[in-house]
C-alpha positions as a LaTeX table, in Angstrom:
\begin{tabular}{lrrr}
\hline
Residue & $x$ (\AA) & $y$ (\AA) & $z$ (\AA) \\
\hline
Unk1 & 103.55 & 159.09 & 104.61 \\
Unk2 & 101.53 & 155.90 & 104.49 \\
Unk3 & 100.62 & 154.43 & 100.94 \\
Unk4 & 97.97 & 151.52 & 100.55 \\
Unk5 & 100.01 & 148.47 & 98.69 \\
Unk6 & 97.85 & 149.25 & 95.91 \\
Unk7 & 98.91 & 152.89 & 95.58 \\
Unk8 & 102.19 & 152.69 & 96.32 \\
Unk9 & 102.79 & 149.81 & 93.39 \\
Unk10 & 100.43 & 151.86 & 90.84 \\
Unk11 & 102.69 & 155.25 & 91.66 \\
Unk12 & 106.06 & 154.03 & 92.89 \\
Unk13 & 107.81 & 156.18 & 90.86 \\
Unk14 & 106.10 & 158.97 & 93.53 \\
Unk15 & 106.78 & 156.96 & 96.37 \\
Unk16 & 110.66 & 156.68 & 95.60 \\
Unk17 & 110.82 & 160.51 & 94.75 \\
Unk18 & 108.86 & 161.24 & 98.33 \\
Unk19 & 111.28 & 158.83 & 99.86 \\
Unk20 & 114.42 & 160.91 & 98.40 \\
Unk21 & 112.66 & 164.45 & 99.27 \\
Unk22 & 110.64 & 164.14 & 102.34 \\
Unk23 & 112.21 & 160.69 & 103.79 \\
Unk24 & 110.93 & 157.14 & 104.59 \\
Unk25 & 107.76 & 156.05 & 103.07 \\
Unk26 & 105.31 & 153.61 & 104.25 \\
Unk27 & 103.76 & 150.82 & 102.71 \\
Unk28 & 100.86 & 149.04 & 104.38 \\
Unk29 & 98.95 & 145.99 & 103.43 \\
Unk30 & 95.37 & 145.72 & 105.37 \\
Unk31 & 96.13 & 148.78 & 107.62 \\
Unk32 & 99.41 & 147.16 & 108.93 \\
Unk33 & 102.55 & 148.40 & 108.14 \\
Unk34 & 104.80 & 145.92 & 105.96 \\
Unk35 & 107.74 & 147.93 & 104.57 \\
Unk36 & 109.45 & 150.58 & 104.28 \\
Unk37 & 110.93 & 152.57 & 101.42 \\
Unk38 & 113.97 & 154.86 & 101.62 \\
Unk39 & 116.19 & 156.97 & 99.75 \\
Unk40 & 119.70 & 155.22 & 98.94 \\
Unk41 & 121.15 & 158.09 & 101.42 \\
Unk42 & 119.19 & 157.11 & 104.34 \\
Unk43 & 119.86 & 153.41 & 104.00 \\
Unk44 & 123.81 & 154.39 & 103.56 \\
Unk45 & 123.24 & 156.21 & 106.93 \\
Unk46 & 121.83 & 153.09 & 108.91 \\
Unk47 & 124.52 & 150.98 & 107.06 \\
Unk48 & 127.48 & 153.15 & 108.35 \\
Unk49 & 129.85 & 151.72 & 110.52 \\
Unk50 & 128.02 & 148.16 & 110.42 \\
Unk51 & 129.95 & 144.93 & 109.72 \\
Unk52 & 128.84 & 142.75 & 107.12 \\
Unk53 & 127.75 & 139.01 & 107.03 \\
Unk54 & 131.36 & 138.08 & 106.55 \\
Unk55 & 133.12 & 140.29 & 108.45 \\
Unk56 & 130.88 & 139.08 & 111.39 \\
Unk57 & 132.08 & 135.62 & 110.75 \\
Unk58 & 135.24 & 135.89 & 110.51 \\
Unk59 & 135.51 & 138.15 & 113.67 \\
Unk60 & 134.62 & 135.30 & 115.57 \\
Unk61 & 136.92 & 133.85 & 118.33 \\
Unk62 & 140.21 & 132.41 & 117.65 \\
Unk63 & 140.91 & 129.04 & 117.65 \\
Unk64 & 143.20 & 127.57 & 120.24 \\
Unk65 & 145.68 & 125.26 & 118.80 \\
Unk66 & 144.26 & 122.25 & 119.87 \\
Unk67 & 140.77 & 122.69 & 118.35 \\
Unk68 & 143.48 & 123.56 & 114.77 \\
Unk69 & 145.31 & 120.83 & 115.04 \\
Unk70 & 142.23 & 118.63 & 115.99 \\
Unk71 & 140.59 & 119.81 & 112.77 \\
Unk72 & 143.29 & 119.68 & 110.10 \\
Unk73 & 144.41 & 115.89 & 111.47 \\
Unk74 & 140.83 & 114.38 & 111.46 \\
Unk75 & 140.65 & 111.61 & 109.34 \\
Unk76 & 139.20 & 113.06 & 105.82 \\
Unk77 & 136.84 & 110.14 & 104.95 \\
Unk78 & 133.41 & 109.73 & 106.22 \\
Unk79 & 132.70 & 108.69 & 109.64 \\
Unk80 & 129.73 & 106.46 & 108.33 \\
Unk81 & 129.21 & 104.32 & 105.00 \\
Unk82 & 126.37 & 106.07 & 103.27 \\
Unk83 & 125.02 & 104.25 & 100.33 \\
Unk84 & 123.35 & 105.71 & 97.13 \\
\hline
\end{tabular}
């Protein structure tokens, strides 16, 4: 169902108890849609299986040892004099 910003922020209380019941609820501002509203279950559904943020990261590639060793001998003070 489609709710007018207005209505859905005056009843939201009805728009999150349609969203449980009947599903995702649409909110649109001038005609165009700009979110959606869902029941905790359905957004548990699309989240299944997904990787967060950080495990994205950290599943990036490996390092070789050259770009390790590169990075843990690097000289620790700044490269340039920066005045404040």
């Amino acid at each position: 169902m489609d709710w007018p910003l207005q209505d859905a922020k005056n009843q939201f209380s009805k728009v999150v108890q349609k969203a449980r019941s009947e599903g995702p609820q649409t909110v649109t501002l001038r005609g165009e849609r700009a979110a959606v509203v869902l029941s905790a279950e359905d957004y548990d559904a699309l989240r299944a299986g997904r990787p967060s943020l950080v495990d994205d990261l950290l599943s990036g590639p490996a390092w070789d040892d050259e770009l390790a060793d590169a990075v843990t001998t690097r000289d620790k003070t700044p490269s340039r004099d920066i005045a404040f």
